[in-house]
C-alpha positions in Angstrom: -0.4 -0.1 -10.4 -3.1 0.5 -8.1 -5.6 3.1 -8.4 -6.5 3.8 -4.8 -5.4 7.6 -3.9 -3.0 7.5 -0.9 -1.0 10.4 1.4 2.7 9.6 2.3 3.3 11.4 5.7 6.6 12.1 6.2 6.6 13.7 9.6 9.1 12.8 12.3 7.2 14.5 15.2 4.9 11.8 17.4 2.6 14.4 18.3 2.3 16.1 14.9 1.5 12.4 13.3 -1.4 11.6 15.2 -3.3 14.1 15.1 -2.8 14.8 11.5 -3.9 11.1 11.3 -6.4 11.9 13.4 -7.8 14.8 11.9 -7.5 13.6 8.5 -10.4 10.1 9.6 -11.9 13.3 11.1 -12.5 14.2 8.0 -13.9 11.3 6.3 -10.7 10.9 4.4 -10.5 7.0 4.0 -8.1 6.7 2.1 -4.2 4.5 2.8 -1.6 7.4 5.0 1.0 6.1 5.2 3.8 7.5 7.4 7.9 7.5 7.5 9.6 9.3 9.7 13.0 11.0 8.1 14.1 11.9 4.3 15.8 9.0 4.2 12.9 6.7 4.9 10.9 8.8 2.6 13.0 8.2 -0.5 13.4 4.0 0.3 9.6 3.8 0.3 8.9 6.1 -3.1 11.6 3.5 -4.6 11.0 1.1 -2.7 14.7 -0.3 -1.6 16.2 -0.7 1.6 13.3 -1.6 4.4 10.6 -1.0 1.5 12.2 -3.3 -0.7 9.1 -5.5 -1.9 6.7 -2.7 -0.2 2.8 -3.5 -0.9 0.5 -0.9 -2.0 0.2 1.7 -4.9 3.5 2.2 -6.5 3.5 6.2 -5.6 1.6 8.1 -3.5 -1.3 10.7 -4.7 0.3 13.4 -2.3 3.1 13.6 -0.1 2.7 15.7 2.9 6.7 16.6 3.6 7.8 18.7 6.7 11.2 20.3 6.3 13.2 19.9 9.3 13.4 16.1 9.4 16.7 13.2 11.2 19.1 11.8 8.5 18.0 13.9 4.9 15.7 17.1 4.9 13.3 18.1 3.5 13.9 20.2 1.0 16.6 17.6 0.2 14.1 15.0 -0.6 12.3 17.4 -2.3 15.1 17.7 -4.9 15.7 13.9 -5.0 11.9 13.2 -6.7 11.7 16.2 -8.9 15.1 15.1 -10.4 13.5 11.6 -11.3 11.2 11.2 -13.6 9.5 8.6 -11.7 8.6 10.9 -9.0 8.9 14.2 -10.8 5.7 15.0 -11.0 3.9 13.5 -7.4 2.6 16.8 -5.8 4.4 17.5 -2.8 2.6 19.6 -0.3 5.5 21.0 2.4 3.6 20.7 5.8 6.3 22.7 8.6 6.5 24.5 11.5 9.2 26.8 10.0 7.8 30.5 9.1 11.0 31.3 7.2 11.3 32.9 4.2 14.1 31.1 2.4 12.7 28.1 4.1 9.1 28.9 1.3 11.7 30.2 -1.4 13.8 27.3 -1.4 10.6 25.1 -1.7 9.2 26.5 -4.2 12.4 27.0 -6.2 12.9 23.0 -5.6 9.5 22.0 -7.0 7.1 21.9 -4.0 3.5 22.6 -5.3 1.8 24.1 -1.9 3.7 25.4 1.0 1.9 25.5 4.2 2.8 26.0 7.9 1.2 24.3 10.7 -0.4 26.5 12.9 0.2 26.2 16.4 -3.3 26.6 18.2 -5.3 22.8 18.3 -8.4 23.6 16.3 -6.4 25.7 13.7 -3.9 23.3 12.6 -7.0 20.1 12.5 -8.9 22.9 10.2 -5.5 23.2 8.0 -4.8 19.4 7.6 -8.2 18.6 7.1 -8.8 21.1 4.3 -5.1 19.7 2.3 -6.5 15.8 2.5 -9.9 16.7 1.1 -8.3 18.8 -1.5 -5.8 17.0 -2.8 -7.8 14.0 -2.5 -11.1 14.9 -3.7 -10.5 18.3 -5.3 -7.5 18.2 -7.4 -7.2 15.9 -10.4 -3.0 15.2 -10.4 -0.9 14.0 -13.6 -1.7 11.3 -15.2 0.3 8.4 -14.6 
């Protein structure tokens, strides 16, 4: 297993991608992102079947950066997928959405997410916001042990 620290995006909004991409080299934050674009996607490259079958690259990512509202499997539904295995149980999971709902943070939180946090909407704000996430869950914050 590899020892580099990585980000899994999982963000199906063009827009939203490249500029957390962009923000996050912004930041000095060199490190593999690499991006899928719906749940299902997301869970066939943590276990690497379907189109990630063989996949190159650390075995799981250091953070996954997972918006809700996503084509073919939510969210929150991946969400439940890796904390019910133990392979993936413990991989912090850092819910980056648009949504400002309440049960939208409950039901997050109640499914194992460890940080909730919505994008703002203004430019400046939401490069301050994604910037701050990679450099602390990168840099900052020392995960399990794997």
């Amino acid at each position: 297993m590899s020892s580099t620290k990585t980000i899994l995006l999982v963000e199906d909004n063009t827009q939203d991608e490249i500029l957390t991409l962009r923000t996050l080299r912004k930041a000095n934050i060199a490190n593999r992102i690499d991006v899928v674009r719906d749940g299902q996607q997301a869970l066939d490259y943590l276990f690497k079947q379907g189109e990630f079958v063989g996949r190159e690259g650390p075995d799981l990512p250091t953070v996954i950066l997972l918006d809700i509202s996503l084509p073919r499997l939510s969210g929150l539904e991946v969400l439940k997928r890796l904390r019910a295995n133990p392979l993936t149980a413990l991989v912090p999971v850092v819910i980056l959405t648009s949504s400002d709902e309440q049960r939208d943070r409950l039901s997050s939180f109640q499914n194992g997410a460890n940080s909730f946090v919505r994008k703002p909407v203004d430019f400046n704000d939401f490069a301050e916001t994604v910037a701050r996430l990679g450099v602390y869950w990168l840099a900052t914050n020392e995960g399990p042990p794997r």
